[in-house]
N, C-alpha and C positions, 0 to 999 in steps of 0.2 A: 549145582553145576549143570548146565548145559548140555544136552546129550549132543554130540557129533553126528554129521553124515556119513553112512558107509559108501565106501570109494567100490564101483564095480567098473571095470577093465572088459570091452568089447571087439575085438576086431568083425568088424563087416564088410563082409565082402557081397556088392551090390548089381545086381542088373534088372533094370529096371525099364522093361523091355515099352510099358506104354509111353515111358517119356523120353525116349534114346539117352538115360544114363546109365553110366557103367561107373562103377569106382570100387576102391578100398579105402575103408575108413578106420582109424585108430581112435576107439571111446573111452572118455573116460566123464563116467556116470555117480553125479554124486546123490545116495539115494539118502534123504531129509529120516530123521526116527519117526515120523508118522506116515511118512509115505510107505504102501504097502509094495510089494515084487511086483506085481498088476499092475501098479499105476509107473511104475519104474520101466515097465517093458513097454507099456503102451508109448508112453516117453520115446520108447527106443524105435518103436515102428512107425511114429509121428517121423522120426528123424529119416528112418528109409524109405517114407511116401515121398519125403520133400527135398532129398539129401542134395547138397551142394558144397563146394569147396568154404562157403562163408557163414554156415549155416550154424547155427552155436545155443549149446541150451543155457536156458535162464537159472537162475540161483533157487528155484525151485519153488517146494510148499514154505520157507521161511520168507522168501519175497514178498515185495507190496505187490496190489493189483493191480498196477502201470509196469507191469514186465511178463510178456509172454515166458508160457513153458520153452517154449522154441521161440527163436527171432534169426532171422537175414536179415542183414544190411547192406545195401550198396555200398558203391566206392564213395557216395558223398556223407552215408552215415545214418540214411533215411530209410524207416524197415521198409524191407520188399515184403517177406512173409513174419508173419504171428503168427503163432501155431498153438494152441490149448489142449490142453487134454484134460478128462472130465467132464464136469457140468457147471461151463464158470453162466457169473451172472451175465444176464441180458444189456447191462448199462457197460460190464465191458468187455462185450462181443462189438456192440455201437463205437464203443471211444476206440479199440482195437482196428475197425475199420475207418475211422477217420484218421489215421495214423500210419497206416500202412495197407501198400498197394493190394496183397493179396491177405486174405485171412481163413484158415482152418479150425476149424473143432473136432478132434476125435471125442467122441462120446464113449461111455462103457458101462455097466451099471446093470445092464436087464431093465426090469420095469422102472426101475427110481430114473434111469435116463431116459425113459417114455415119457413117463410125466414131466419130467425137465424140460423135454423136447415140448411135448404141448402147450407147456406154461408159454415157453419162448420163442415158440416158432412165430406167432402173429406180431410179437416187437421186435422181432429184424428181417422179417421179410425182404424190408425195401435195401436191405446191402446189396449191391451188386458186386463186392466184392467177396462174398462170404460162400463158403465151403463148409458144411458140417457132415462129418460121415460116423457110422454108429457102430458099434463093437459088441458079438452079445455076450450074453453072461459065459456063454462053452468058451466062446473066441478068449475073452479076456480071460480065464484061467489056462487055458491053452498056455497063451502068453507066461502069462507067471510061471507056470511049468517049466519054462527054458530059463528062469534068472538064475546065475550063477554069478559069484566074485571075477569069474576069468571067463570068458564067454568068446567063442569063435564059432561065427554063426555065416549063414549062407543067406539073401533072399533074393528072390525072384518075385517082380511081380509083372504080370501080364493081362490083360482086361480084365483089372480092377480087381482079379485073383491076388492073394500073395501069398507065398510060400516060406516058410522062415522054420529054420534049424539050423540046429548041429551038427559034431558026430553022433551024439546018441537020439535025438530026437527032432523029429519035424511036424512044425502045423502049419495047416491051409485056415489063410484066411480072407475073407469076403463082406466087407466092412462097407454096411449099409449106407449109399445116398441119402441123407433126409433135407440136405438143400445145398444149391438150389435142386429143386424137384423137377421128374423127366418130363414136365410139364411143363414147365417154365419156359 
């Protein structure tokens, strides 16, 4: 038999001071048996960098590799954002940006997301739609830190700062550019 996903329950409440959003949002997060709290949280702060009224997560780690962790859709149906989290492959970061207008990678990992980043940064350079930002290893257990079944949480983010807690707990987080680069 099949193991199920565990149902976690988030209220977020958001202001999100670089991109003049403000909301509350009601989650419900279904976390896959191999997915760890880490990857479930990151999940959850992919959705507070990007949050919008249409903004809707994917079926997860049991899904094929033509459905983002995160996706928007406009009103005709066509993604505005793809959102990843992890270390997906390079071939669909590429089809993920042919498909949709804007595309994100949150990364996490410590060093296994360096070398990730290395292997893959020279095969999609040329997206000009792509966004990858990086998580380190303190950051991402930070995160895990705060999953609970029933989660009511606060963030703020403000140049490229984010703040995110509870009532019992808060972390600062400051999640690496690795493209496009301040060079670019």
């Amino acid at each position: 038999m099949a193991l199920k996903s565990t149902i976690f329950k988030a209220e977020l409440q958001l202001a999100d001071l670089d991109r003049g959003h403000f909301g509350d949002y009601t989650l419900t997060i279904a976390r896959h048996p191999s997915e760890t709290d880490e990857r479930m949280m990151v999940r959850l702060l992919a959705f507070a960098l990007n949050a919008s009224e249409t903004l809707t997560f994917g079926r997860g780690l049991s899904a094929t590799e033509d459905e983002a962790d995160l996706q928007d859709l406009d009103a005709t149906g066509s993604v505005e954002r793809w959102i990843d989290v992890g270390l997906p492959d390079e071939k669909l970061i590429r089809r993920a940006c042919n498909r949709a207008r804007h595309v994100m990678v949150l990364s996490y990992g410590g060093r296994t997301a360096e070398i990730w980043w290395q292997q893959t940064q020279g095969k999609v350079s040329g997206q000009k739609n792509l966004r990858v930002l990086s998580l380190s290893v303190e950051e991402g257990k930070a995160l895990a830190s705060l999953a609970a079944r029933g989660m009511r949480l606060q963030c703020t983010i403000q140049d490229g700062v984010i703040w995110l807690g509870g009532d019992s707990s808060q972390v600062e987080l400051a999640p690496k550019v690795l493209f496009p680069s301040e060079m670019a």
